[in-house]
PLY file of the C-alpha trace (Angstrom):
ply
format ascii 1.0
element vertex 80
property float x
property float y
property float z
element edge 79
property int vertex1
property int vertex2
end_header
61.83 50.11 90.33
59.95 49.80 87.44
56.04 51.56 87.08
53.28 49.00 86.65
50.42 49.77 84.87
47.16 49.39 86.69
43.38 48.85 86.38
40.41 49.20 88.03
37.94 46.89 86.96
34.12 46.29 87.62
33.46 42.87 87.78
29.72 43.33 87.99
28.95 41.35 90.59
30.16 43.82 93.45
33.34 43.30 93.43
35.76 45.76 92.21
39.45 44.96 91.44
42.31 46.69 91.18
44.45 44.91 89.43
48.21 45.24 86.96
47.11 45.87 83.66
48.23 43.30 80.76
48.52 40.39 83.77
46.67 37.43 84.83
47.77 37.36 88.63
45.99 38.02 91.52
44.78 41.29 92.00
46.13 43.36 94.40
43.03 44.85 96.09
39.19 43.44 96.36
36.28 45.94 96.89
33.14 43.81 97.74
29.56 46.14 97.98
26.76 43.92 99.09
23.22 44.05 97.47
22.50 46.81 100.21
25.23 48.78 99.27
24.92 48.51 95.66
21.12 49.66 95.80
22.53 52.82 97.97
24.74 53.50 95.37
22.34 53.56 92.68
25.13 52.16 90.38
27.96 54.35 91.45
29.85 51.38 93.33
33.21 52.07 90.48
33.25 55.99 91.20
32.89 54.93 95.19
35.76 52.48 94.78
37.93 54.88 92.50
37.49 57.62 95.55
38.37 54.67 97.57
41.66 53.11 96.13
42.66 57.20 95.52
42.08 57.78 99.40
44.16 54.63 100.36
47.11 55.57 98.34
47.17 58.90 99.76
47.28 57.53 103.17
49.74 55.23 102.78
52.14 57.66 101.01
51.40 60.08 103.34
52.26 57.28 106.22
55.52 56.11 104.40
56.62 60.07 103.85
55.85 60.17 107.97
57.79 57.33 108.74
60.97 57.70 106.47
60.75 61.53 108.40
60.95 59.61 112.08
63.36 58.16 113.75
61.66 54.83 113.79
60.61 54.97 117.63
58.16 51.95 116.72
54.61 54.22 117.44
51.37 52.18 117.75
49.00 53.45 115.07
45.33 53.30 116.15
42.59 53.37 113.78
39.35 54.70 115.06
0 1
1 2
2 3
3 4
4 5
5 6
6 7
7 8
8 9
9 10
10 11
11 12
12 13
13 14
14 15
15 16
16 17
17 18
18 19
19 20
20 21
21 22
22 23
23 24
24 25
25 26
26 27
27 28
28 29
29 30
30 31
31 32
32 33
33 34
34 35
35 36
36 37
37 38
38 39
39 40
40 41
41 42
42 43
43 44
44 45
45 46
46 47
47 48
48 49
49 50
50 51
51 52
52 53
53 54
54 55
55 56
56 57
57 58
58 59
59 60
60 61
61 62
62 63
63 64
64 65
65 66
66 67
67 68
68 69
69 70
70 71
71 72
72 73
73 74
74 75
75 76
76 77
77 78
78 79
């Protein structure tokens, strides 16, 4: 499987993408801070969503390392 190049981009209107570098598709994740949030961050929302997208891929490697280590006995995941 070939490595794809990704970006995180501030679109400076809230939204953060993250997105395939070099490619005009969709991107593949959305971070929307509203005004509130924004003001909170005191213009930190692209370090926030950096921490964010960094957390999330940990997880889910950390999930697909867990379930390629099971036996596949279908377990409910709750989220809390």
């Amino acid at each position: 499987m070939a490595t794809a190049l990704l970006e995180i981009v501030d679109l400076g209107d809230g939204e953060i993408v993250l997105q395939r570098a070099e490619d005009d598709s969709q991107p593949l994740l959305r971070i929307q801070f509203s005004d509130e949030a924004r003001d909170y961050l005191m213009d930190n929302g692209l370090e926030v969503a950096k921490v964010m997208i960094q957390a999330g891929m940990q997880a889910a490697a950390a999930i697909s390392e867990k379930d390629s280590s099971s036996d596949g006995g279908g377990q409910l995941r709750t989220v809390h």
